[in-house]
C-alpha positions in Angstrom: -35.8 61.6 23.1 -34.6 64.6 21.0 -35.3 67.0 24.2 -32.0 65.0 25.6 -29.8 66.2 22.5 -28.9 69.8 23.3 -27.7 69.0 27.0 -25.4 66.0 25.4 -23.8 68.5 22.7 -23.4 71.0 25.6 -21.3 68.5 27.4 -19.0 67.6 24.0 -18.5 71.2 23.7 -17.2 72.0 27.1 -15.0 68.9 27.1 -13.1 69.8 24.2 -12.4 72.9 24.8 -9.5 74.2 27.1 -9.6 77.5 26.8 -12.6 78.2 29.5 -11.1 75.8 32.0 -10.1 77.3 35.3 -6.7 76.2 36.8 -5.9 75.3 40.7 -2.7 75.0 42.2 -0.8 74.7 45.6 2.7 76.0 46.2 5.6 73.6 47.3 8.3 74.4 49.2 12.1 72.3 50.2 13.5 74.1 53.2 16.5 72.8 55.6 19.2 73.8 56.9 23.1 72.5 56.1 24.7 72.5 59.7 28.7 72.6 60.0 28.7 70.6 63.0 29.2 67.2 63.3 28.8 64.4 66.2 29.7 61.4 66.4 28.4 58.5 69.0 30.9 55.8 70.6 30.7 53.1 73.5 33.7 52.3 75.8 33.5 48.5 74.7 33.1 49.5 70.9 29.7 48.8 71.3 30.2 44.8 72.6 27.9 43.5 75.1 28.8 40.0 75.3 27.2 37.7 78.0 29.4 34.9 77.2 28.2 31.2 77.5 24.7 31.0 79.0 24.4 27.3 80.2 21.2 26.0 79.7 20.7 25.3 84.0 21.0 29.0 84.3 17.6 29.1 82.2 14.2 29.0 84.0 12.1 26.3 81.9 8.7 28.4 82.8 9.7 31.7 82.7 12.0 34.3 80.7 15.5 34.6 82.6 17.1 38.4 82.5 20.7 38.8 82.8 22.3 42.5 83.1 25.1 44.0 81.5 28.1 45.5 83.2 28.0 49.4 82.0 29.7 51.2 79.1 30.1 54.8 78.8 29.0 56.4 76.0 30.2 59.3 74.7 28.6 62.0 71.9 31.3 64.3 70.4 30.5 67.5 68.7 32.8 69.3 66.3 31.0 72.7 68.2 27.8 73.5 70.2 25.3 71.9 68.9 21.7 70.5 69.6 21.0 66.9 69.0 18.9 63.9 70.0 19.5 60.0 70.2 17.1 57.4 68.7 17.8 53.3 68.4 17.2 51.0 65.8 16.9 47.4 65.7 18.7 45.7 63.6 17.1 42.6 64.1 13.8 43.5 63.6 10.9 41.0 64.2 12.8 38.7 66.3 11.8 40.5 70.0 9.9 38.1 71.6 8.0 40.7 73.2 6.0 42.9 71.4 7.2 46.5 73.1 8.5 50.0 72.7 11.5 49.4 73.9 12.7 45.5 73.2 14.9 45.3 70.9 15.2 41.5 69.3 18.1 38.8 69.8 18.2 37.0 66.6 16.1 33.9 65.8 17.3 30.3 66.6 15.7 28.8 63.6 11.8 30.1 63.9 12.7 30.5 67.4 12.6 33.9 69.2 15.4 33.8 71.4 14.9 36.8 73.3 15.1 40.3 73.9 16.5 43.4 75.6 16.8 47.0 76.7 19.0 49.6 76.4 18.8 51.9 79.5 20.5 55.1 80.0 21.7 56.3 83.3 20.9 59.3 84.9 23.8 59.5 87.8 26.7 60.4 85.5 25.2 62.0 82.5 27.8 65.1 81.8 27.6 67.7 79.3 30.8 69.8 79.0 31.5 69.2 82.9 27.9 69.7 83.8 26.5 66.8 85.9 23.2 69.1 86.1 21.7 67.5 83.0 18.1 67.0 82.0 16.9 63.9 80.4 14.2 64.6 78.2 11.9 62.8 74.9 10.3 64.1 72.1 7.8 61.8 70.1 7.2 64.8 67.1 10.5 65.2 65.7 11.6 67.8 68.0 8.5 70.3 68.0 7.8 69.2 72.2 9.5 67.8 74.9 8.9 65.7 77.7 11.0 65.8 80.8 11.9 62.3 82.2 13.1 62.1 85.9 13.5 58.4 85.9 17.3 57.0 87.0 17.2 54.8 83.7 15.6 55.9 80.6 15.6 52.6 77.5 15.8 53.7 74.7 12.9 53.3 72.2 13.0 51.0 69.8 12.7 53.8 66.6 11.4 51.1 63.6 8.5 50.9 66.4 7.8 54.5 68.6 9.7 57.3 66.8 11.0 58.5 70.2 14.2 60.8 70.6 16.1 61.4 73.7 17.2 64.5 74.5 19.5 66.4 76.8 19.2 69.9 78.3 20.6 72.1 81.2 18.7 72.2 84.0 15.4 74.4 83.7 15.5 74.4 80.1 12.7 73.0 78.4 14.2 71.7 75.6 18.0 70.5 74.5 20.3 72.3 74.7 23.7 73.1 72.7 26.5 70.3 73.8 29.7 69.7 72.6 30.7 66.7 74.5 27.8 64.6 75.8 28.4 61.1 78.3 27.4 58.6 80.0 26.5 55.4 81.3 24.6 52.8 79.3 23.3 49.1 80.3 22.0 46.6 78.7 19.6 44.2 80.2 19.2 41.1 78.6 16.2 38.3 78.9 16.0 35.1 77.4 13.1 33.3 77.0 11.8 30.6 78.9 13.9 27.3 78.1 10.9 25.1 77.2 10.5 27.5 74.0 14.1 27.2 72.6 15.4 23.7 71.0 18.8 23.4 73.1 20.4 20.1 71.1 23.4 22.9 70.1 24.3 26.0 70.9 22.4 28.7 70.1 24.1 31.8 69.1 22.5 35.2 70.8 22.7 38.0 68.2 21.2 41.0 69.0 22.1 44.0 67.1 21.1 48.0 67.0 22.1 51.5 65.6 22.6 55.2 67.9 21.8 57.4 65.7 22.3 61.3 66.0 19.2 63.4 64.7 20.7 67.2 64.9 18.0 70.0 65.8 
């Protein structure tokens, strides 16, 4: 056993002393950059979307019912040229009744899902400082690519789910570009779900909320 004893005091010695450790490190660094500008989002309708009374005939007992919004125009104003992208968030998150990208949830009706709906935005009519030419495009990085979209309604992505921003460039331009005053046309389409899922003894309120937000580049 005593062969065992020098290899054990070895170990002590090493242990307790701190003077022939060697040291490792890894440099940190907080970069950003403080930007003047400022944008603000708006809606025509102060953001609104309100489908009024639904009556319970106009619901399909089998089947989800969709009903579509009248449009808004939204409108993104900059302080001064700058680059930016949109996201959404869901304010009522959990309560889509279908699990996607880019449902955002109506409110529960006790443990009921009531519904849910998307957000489109309109490619006829998207203006950038009098420039109808505009490119819709996403990023899914935080900016680092782009994907150019040539669909005539692009939903927005639900952001709590798919961190998806939309973006907005001049024609050609792989990438968005500078914009002071950004608008368009937004729509909301709306689908309940089927009526044999919902308990209709009183009225059931519909409450679907969400944030724009601005993410500057």
């Amino acid at each position: 056993m005593n062969k065992y004893v020098p290899l054990f005091a070895l170990c002590a010695t090493l242990l307790g002393s701190t003077s022939v450790l060697a040291s490792s490190s890894t440099d940190v660094s907080v970069t950003g950059t403080i930007t003047p500008a400022a944008c603000t989002p708006s809606l025509s309708g102060a953001g609104g979307f309100d489908f009024g009374k639904v009556s319970v005939q106009d619901l399909d007992p089998d089947k989800g019912t969709t009903f579509t919004s009248s449009l808004q125009r939204f409108t993104v104003a900059c302080s001064a040229p700058t680059r930016f992208a949109l996201s959404a968030v869901d304010n009522r998150e959990g309560s889509s009744s279908t699990a996607a990208n880019q449902r955002f949830g109506l409110g529960m009706n006790g443990t009921e899902k009531i519904g849910s709906y998307l957000m489109g935005l309109l490619a006829d009519g998207l203006v950038a400082d009098g420039d109808a030419g505009m490119q819709h495009m996403i990023t899914t990085n935080g900016g680092d690519t782009w994907i150019k979209r040539q669909a005539s309604v692009n939903y927005l992505y639900n952001r709590n789910v798919a961190p998806v921003w939309h973006g907005f460039a001049l024609q050609n331009a792989n990438e968005p570009s500078p914009i002071n005053t950004l608008s368009g046309d937004i729509q909301v389409e709306m689908t309940i779900v089927k009526a044999s899922d919902l308990t209709l003894t009183d009225d059931i309120n519909i409450d679907g909320a969400a944030s724009l937000e601005v993410h500057y580049l």
